[in-house]
Structure formats: structure tokens, C-alpha cells
N, CA, C and O atoms as a GROMACS GRO file, in nm:
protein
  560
    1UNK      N    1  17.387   2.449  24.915
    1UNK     CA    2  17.340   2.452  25.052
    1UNK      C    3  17.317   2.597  25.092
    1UNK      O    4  17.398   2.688  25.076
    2UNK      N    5  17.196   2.606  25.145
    2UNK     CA    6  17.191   2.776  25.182
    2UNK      C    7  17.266   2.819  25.301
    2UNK      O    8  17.322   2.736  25.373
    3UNK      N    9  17.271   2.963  25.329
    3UNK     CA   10  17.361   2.978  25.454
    3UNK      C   11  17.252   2.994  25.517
    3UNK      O   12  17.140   3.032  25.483
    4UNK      N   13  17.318   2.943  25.660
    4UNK     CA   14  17.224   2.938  25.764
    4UNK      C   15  17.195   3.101  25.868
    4UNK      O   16  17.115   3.122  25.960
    5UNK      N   17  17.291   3.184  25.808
    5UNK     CA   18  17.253   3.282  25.865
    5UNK      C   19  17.161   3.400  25.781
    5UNK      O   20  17.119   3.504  25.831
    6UNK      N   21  17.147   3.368  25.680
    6UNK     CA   22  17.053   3.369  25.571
    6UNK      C   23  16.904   3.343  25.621
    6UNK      O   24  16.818   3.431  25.627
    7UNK      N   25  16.887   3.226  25.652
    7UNK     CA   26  16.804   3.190  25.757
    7UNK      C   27  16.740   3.266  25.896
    7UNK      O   28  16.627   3.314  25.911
    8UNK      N   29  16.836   3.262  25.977
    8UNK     CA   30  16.870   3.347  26.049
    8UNK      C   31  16.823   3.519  26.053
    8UNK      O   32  16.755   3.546  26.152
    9UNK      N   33  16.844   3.611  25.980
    9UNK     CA   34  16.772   3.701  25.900
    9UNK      C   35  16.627   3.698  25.880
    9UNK      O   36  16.536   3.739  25.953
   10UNK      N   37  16.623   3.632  25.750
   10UNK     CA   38  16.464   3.610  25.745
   10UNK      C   39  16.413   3.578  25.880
   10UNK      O   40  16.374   3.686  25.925
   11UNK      N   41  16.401   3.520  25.936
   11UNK     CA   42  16.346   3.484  26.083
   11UNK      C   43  16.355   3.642  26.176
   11UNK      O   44  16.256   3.652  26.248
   12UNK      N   45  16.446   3.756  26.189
   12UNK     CA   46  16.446   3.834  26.280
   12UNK      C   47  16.369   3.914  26.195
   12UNK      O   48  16.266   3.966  26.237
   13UNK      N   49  16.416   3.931  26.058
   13UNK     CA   50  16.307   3.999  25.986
   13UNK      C   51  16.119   3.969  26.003
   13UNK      O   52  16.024   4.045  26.015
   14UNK      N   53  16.135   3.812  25.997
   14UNK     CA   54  16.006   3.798  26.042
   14UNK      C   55  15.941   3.830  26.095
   14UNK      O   56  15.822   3.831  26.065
   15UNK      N   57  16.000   3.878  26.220
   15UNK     CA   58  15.951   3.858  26.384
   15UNK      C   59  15.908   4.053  26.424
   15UNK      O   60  15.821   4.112  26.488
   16UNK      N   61  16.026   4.090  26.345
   16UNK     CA   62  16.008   4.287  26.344
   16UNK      C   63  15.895   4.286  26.270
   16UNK      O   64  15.789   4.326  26.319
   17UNK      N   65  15.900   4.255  26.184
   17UNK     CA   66  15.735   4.281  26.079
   17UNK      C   67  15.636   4.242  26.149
   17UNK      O   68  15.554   4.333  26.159
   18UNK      N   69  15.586   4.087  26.238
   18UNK     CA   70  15.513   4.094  26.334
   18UNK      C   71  15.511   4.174  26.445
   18UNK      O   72  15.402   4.204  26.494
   19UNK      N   73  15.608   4.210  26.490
   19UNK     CA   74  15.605   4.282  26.598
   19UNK      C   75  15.531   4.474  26.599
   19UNK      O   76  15.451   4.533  26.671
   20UNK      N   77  15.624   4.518  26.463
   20UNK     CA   78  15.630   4.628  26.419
   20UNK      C   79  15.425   4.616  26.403
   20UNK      O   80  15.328   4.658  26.468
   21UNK      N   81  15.438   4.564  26.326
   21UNK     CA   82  15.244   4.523  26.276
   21UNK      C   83  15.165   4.547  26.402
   21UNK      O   84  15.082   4.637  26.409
   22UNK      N   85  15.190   4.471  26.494
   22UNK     CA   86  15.125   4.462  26.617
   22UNK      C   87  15.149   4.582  26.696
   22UNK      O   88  15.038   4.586  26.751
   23UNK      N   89  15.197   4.662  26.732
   23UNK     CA   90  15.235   4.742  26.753
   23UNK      C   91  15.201   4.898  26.686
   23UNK      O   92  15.219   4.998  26.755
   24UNK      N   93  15.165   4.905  26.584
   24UNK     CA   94  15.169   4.978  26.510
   24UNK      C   95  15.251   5.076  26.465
   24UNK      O   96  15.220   5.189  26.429
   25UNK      N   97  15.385   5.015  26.469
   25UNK     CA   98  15.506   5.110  26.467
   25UNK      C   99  15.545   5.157  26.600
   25UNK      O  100  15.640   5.236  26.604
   26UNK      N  101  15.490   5.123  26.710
   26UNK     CA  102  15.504   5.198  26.836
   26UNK      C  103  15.552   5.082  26.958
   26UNK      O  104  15.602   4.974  26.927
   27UNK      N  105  15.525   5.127  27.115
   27UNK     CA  106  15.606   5.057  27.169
   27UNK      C  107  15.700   5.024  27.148
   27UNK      O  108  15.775   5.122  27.149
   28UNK      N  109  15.786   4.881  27.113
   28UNK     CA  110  15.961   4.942  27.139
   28UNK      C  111  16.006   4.993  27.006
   28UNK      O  112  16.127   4.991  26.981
   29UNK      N  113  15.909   5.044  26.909
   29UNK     CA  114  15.977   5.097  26.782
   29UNK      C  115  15.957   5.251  26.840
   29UNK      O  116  16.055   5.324  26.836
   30UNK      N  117  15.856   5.292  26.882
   30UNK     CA  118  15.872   5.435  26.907
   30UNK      C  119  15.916   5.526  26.973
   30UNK      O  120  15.918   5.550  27.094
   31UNK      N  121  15.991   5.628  26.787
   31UNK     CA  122  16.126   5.703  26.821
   31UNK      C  123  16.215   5.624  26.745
   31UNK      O  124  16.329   5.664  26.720
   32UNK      N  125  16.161   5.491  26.696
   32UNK     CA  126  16.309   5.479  26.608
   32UNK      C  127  16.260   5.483  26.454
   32UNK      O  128  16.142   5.471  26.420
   33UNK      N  129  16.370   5.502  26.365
   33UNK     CA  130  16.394   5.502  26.234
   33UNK      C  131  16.323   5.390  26.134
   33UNK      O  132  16.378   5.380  26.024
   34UNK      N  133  16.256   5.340  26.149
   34UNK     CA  134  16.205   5.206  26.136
   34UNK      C  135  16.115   5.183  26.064
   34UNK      O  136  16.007   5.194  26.123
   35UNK      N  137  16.104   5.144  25.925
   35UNK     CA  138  15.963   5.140  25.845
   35UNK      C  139  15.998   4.983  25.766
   35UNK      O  140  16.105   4.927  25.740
   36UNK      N  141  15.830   4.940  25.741
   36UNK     CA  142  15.869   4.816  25.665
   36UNK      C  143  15.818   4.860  25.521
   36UNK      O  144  15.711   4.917  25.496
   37UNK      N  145  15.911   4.825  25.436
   37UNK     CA  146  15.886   4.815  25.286
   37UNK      C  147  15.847   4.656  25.220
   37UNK      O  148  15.911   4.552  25.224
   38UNK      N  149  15.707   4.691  25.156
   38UNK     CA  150  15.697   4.590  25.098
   38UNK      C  151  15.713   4.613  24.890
   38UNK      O  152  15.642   4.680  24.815
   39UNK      N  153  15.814   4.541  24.866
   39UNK     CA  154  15.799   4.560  24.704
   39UNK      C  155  15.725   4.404  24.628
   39UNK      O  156  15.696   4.301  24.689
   40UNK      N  157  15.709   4.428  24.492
   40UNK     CA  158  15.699   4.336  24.428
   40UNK      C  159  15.792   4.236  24.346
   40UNK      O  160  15.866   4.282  24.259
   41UNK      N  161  15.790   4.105  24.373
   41UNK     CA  162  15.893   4.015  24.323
   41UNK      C  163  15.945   4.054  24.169
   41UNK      O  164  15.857   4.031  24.085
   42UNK      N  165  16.047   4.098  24.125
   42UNK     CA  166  16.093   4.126  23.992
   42UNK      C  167  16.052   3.971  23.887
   42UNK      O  168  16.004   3.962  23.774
   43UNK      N  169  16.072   3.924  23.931
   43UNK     CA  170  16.032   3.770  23.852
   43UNK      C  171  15.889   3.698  23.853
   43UNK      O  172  15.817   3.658  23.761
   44UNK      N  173  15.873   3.697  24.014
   44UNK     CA  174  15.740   3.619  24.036
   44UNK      C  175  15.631   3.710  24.092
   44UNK      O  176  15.530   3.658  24.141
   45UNK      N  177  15.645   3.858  24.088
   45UNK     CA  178  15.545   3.917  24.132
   45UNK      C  179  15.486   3.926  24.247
   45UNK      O  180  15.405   4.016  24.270
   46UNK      N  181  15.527   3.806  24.362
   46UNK     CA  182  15.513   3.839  24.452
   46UNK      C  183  15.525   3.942  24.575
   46UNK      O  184  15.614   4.013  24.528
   47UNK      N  185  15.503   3.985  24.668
   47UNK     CA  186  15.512   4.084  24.751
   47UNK      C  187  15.612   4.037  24.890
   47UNK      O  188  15.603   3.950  24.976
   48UNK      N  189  15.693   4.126  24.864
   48UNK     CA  190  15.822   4.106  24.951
   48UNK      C  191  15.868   4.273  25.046
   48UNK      O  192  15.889   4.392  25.022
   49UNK      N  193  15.860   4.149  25.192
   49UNK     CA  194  15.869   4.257  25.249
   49UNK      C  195  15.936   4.279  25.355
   49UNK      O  196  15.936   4.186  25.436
   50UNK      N  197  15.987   4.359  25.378
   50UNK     CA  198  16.146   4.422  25.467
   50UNK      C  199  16.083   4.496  25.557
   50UNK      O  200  15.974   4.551  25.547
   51UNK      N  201  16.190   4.493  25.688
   51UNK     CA  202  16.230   4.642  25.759
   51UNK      C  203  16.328   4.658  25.735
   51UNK      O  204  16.416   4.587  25.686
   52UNK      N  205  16.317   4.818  25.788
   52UNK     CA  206  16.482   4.872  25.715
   52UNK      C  207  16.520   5.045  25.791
   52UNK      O  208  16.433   5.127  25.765
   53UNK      N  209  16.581   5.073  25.836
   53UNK     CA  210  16.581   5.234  25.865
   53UNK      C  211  16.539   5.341  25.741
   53UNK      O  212  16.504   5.320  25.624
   54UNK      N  213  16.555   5.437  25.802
   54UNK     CA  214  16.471   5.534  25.681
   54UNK      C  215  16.527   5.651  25.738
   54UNK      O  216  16.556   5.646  25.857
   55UNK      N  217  16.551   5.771  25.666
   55UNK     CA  218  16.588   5.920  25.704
   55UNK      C  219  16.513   5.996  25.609
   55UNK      O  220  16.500   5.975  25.488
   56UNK      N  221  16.453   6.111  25.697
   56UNK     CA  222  16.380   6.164  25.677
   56UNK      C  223  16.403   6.263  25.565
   56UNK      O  224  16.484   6.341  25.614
   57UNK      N  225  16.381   6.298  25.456
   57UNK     CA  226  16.423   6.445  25.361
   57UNK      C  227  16.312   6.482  25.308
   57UNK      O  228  16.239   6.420  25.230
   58UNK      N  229  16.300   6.605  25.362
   58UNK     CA  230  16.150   6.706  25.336
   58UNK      C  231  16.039   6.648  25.341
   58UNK      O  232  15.985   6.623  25.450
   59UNK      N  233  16.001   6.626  25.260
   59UNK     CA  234  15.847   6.553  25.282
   59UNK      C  235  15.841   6.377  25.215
   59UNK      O  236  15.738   6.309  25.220
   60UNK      N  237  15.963   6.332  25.159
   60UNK     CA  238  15.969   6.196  25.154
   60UNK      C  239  16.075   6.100  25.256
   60UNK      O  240  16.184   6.126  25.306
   61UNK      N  241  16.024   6.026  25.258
   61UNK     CA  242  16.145   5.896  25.333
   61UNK      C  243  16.236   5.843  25.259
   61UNK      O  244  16.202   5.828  25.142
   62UNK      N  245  16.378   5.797  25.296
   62UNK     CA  246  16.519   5.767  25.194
   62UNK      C  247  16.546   5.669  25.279
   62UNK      O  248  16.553   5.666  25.402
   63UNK      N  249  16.566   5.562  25.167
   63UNK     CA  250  16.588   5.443  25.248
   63UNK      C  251  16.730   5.391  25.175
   63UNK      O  252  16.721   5.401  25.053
   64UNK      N  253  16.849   5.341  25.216
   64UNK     CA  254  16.964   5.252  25.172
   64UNK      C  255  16.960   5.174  25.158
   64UNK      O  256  16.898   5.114  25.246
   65UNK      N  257  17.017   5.086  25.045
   65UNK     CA  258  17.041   4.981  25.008
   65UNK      C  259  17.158   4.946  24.988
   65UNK      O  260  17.207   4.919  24.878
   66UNK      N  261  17.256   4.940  25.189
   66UNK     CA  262  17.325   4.907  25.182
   66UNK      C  263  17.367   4.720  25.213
   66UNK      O  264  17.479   4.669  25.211
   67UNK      N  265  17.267   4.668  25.233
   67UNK     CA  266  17.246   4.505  25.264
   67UNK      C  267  17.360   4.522  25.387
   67UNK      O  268  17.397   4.405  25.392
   68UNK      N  269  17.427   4.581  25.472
   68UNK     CA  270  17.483   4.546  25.599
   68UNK      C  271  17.615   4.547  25.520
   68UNK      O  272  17.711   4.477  25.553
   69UNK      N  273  17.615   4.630  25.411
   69UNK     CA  274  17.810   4.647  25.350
   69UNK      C  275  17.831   4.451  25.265
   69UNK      O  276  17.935   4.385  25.256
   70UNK      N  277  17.704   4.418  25.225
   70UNK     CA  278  17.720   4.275  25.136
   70UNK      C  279  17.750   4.339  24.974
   70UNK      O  280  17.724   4.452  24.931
   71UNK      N  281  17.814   4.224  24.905
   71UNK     CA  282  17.896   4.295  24.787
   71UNK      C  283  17.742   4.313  24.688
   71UNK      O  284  17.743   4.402  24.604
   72UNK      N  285  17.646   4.247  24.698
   72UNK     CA  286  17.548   4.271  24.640
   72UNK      C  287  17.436   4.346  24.658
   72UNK      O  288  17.381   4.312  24.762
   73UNK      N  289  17.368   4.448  24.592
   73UNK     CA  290  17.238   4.481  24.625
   73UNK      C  291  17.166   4.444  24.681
   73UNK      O  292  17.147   4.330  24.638
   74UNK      N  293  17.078   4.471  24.789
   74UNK     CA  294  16.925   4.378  24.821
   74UNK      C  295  16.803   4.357  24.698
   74UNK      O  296  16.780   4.431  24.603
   75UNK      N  297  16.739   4.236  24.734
   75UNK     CA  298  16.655   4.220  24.679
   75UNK      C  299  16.569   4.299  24.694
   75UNK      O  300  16.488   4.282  24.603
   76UNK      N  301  16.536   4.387  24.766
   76UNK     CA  302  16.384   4.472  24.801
   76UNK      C  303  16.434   4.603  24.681
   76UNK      O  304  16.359   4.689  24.636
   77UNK      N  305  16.591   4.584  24.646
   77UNK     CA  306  16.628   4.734  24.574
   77UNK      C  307  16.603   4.642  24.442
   77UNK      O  308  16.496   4.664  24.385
   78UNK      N  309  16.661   4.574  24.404
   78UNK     CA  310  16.650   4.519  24.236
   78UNK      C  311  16.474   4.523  24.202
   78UNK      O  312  16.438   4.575  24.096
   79UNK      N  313  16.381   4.472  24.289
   79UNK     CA  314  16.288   4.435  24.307
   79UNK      C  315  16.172   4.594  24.241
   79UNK      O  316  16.066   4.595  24.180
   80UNK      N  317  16.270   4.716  24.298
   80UNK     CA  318  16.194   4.851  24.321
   80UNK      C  319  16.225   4.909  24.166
   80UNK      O  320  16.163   5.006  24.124
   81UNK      N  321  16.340   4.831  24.074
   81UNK     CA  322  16.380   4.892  24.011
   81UNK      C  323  16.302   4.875  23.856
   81UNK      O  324  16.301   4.947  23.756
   82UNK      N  325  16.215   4.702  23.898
   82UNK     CA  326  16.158   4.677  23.820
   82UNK      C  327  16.008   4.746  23.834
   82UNK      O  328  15.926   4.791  23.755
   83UNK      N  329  16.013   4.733  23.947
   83UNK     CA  330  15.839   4.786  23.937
   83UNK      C  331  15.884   4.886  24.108
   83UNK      O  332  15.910   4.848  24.222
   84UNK      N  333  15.872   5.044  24.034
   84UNK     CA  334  15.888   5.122  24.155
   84UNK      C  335  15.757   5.164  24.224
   84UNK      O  336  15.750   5.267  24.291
   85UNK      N  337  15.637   5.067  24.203
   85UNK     CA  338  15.534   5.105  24.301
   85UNK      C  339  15.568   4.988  24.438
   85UNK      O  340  15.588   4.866  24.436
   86UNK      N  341  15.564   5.103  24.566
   86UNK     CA  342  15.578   5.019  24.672
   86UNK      C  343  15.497   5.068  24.793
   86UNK      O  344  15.460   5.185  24.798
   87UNK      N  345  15.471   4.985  24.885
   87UNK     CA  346  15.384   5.005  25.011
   87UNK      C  347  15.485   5.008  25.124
   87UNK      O  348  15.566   4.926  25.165
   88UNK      N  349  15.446   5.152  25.167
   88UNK     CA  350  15.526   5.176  25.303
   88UNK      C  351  15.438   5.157  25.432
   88UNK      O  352  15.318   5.179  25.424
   89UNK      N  353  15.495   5.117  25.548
   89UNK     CA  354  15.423   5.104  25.668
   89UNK      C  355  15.534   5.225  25.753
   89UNK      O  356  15.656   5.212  25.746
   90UNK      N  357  15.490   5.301  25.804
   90UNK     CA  358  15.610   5.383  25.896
   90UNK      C  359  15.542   5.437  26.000
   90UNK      O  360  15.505   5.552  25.977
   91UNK      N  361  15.509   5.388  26.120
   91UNK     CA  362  15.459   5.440  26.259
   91UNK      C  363  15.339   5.360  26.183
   91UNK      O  364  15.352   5.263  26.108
   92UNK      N  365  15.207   5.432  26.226
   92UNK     CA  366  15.095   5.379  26.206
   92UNK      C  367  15.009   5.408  26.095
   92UNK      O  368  14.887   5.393  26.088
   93UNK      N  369  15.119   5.467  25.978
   93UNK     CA  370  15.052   5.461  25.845
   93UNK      C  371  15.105   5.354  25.758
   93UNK      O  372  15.196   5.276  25.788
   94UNK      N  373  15.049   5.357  25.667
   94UNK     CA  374  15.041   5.291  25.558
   94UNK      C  375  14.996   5.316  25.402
   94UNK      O  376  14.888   5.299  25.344
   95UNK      N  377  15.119   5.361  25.358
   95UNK     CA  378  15.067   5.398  25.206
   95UNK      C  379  15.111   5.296  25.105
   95UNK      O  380  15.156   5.183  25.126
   96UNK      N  381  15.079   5.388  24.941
   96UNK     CA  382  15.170   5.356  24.888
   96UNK      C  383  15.271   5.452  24.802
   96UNK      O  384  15.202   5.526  24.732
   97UNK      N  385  15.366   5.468  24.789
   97UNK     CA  386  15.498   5.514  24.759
   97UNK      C  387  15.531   5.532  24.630
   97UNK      O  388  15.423   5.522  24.571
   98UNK      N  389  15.625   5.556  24.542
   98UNK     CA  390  15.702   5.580  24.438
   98UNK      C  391  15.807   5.545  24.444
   98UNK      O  392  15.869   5.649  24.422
   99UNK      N  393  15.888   5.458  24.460
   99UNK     CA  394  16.050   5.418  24.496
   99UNK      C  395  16.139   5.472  24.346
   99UNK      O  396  16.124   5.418  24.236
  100UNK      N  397  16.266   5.636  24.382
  100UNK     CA  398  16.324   5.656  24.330
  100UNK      C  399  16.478   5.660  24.365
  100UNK      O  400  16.537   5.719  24.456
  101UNK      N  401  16.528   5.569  24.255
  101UNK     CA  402  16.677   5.590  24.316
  101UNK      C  403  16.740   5.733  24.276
  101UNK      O  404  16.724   5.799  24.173
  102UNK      N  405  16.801   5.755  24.369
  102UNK     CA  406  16.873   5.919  24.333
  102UNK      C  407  16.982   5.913  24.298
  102UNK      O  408  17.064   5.829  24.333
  103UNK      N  409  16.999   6.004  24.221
  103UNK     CA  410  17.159   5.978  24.108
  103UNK      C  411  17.223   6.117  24.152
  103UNK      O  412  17.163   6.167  24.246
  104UNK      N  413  17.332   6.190  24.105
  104UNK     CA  414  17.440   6.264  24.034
  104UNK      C  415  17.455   6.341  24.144
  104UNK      O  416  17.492   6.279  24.244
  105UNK      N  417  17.436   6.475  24.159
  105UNK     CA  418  17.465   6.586  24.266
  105UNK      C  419  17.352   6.532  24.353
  105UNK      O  420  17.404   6.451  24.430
  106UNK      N  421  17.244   6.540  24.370
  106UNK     CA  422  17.160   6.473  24.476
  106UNK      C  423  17.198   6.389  24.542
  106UNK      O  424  17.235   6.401  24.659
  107UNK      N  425  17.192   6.234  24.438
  107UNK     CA  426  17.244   6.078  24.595
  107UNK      C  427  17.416   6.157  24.653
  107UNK      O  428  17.444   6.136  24.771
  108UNK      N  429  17.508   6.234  24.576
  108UNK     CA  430  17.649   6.290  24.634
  108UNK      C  431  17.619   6.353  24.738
  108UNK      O  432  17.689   6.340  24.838
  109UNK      N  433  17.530   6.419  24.737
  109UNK     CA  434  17.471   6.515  24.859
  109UNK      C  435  17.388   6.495  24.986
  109UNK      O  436  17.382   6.563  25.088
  110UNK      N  437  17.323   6.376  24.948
  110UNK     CA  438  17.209   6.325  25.030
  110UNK      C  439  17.332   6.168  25.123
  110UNK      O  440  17.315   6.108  25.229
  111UNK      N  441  17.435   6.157  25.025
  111UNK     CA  442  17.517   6.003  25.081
  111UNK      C  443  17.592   6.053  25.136
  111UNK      O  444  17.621   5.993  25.239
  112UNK      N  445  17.659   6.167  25.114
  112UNK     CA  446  17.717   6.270  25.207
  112UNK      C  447  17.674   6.330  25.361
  112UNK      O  448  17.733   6.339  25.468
  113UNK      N  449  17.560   6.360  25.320
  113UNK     CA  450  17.540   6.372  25.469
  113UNK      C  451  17.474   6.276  25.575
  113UNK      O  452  17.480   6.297  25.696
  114UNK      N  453  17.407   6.161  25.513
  114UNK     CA  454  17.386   6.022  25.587
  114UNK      C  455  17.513   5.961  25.631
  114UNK      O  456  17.500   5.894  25.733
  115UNK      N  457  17.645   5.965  25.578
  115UNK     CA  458  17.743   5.883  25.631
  115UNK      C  459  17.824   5.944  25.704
  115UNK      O  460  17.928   5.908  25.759
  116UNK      N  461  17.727   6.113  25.700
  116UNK     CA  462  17.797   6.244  25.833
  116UNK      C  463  17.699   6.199  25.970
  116UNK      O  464  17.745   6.201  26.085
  117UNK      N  465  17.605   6.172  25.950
  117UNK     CA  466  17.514   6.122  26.040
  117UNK      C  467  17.516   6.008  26.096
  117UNK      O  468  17.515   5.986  26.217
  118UNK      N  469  17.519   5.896  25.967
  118UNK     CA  470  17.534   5.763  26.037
  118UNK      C  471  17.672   5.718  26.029
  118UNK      O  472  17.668   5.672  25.915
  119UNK      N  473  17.760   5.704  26.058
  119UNK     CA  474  17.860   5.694  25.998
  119UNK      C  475  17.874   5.500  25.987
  119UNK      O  476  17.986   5.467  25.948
  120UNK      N  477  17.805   5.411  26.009
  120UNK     CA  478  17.788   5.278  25.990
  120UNK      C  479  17.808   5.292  25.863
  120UNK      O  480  17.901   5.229  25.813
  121UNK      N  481  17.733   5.372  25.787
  121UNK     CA  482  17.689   5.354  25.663
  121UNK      C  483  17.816   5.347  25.526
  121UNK      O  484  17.812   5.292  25.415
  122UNK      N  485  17.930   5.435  25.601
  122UNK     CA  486  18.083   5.424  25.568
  122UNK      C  487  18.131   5.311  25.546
  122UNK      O  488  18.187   5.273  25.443
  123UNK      N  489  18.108   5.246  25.653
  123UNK     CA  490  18.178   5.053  25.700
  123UNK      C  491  18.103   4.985  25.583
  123UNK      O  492  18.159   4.913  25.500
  124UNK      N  493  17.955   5.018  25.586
  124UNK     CA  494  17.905   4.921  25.485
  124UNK      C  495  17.958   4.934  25.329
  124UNK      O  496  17.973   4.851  25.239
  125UNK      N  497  17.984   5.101  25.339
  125UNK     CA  498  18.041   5.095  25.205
  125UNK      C  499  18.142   5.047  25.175
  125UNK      O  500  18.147   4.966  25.082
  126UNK      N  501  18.246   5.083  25.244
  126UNK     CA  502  18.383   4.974  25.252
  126UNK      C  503  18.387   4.873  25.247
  126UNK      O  504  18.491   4.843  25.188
  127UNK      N  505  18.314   4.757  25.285
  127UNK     CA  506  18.275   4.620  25.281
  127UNK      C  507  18.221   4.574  25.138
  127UNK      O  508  18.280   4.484  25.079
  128UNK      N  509  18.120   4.630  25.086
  128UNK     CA  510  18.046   4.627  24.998
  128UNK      C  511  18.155   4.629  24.858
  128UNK      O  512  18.172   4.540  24.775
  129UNK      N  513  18.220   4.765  24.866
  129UNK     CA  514  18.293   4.765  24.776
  129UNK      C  515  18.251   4.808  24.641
  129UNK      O  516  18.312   4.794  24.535
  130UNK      N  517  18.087   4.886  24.674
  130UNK     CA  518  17.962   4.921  24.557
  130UNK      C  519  17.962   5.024  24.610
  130UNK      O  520  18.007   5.064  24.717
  131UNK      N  521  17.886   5.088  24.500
  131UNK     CA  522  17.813   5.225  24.520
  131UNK      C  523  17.661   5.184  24.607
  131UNK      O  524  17.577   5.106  24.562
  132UNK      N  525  17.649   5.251  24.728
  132UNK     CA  526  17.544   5.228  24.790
  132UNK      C  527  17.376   5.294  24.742
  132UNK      O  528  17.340   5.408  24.770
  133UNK      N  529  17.315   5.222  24.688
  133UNK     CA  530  17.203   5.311  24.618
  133UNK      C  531  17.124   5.395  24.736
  133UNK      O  532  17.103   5.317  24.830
  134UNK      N  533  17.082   5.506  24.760
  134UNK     CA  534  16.989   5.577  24.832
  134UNK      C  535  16.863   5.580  24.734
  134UNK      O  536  16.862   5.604  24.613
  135UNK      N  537  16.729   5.541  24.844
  135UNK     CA  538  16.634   5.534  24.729
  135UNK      C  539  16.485   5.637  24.785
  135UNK      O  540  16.404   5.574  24.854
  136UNK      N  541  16.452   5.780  24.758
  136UNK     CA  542  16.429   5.801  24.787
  136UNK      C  543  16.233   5.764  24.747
  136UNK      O  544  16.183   5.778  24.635
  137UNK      N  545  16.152   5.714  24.885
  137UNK     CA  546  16.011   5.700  24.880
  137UNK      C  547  15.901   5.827  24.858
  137UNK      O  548  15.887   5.904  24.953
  138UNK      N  549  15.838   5.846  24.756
  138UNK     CA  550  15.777   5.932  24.730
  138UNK      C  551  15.608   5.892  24.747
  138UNK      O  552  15.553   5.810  24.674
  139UNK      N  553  15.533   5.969  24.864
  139UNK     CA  554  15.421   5.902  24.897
  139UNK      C  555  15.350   5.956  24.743
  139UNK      O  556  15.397   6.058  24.692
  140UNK      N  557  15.246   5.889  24.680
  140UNK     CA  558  15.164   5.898  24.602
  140UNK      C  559  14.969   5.902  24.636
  140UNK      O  560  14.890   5.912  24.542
   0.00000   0.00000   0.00000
């Protein structure tokens, strides 16, 4: 039986991606952190697609894959790992990307100071009970 808040999700997710779309990133998104990622299905190839916050580092966008502190990865991250070409929407562009996860002294440095910033991002880790992947978007 699926969970119904599972459900639930997809549906608010739904509704930001229409909204965000219509909008063009603006009105009640503008000023916030807010981009939709679309990746490709690891299995079925399909195109799957999220909002999600984003922080800014130099000239690319870094997005977490902390699923809200769930013990598992998101699908939009397993998804990036198979095929790291992805399409970003953020304000009123639209590219497409390079999705890299960052490893060793970098993600230590970059997870370091996001969970100085956000500090949510702490709770999720605690919950999770994983290493939270940071994945940084490289426009192409």
C-alpha cells in the first residue's frame, strides 16, 4: 500500500512546478532559493522533475540531497548519478546543467558552511542518519 503522504508530496510538488512555470520563477517565488530540477529516470529514462532549494557557489548552483532528513537518497539524486545531464529552471532561465556530486575537502567545506547557514540541514542529517550528498550544478 503506498503512503499517502507520499501522495501528498507529489501533489505540492506538482502544484510549485505549475506555479513556479507560470510565474516564471517570480511572484511569490521572488527572492527565494527555489529552482526546479528535472533529471532522467535511471531505469525508464523518463524525465523527472523536482523543486528543491539551491545555494549559490561562484558561478554554479548546489543543490542537497537531503529528502527532508529520510534514511534514503532522493530519486532526482540516484537518477543524476546515472545520467548527470540535467535541466535547470531557476528564476526565468532555463538550461542545461552537469550534475556533480562533491566529495573529500570540498562537499567537508561546502556541508560545513550550508549547515552554518541553514542549520535545518543538521536535523535532516540527524534523521537521515546518511551522509547528505551536496550536488553541485554546472551550467554547460
Amino acid at each position: 500500500m503506498s503512503n499517502p503522504i507520499d501522495g501528498d508530496i507529489r501533489e505540492i510538488n506538482r502544484r510549485t512546478i505549475e506555479e513556479f512555470r507560470a510565474h516564471k520563477g517570480g511572484g511569490p517565488f521572488e527572492g527565494r532559493a527555489l529552482l526546479i530540477l528535472t533529471t532522467r529516470g535511471r531505469v525508464t529514462g523518463r524525465p523527472h522533475t523536482t523543486p528543491m532549494m539551491y545555494v549559490i557557489e561562484g558561478d554554479h548552483l548546489l543543490v542537497m540531497a537531503s529528502a527532508a532528513g529520510a534514511p534514503e537518497d532522493p530519486e532526482w539524486y540516484r537518477n543524476l548519478l546515472k545520467t548527470p545531464e540535467v535541466t535547470v529552471e531557476v528564476g526565468d532561465q532555463v538550461y542545461v546543467a552537469t550534475a556533480r556530486p562533491t566529495e573529500g575537502p570540498e562537499y567537508d567545506a561546502l556541508w560545513s558552511q550550508i549547515k552554518k547557514n541553514y542549520p535545518f540541514f543538521s536535523e535532516h542529517e540527524k534523521a537521515a542518519g546518511r551522509k547528505i550528498p551536496v550536488v553541485a550544478l554546472e551550467r554547460t
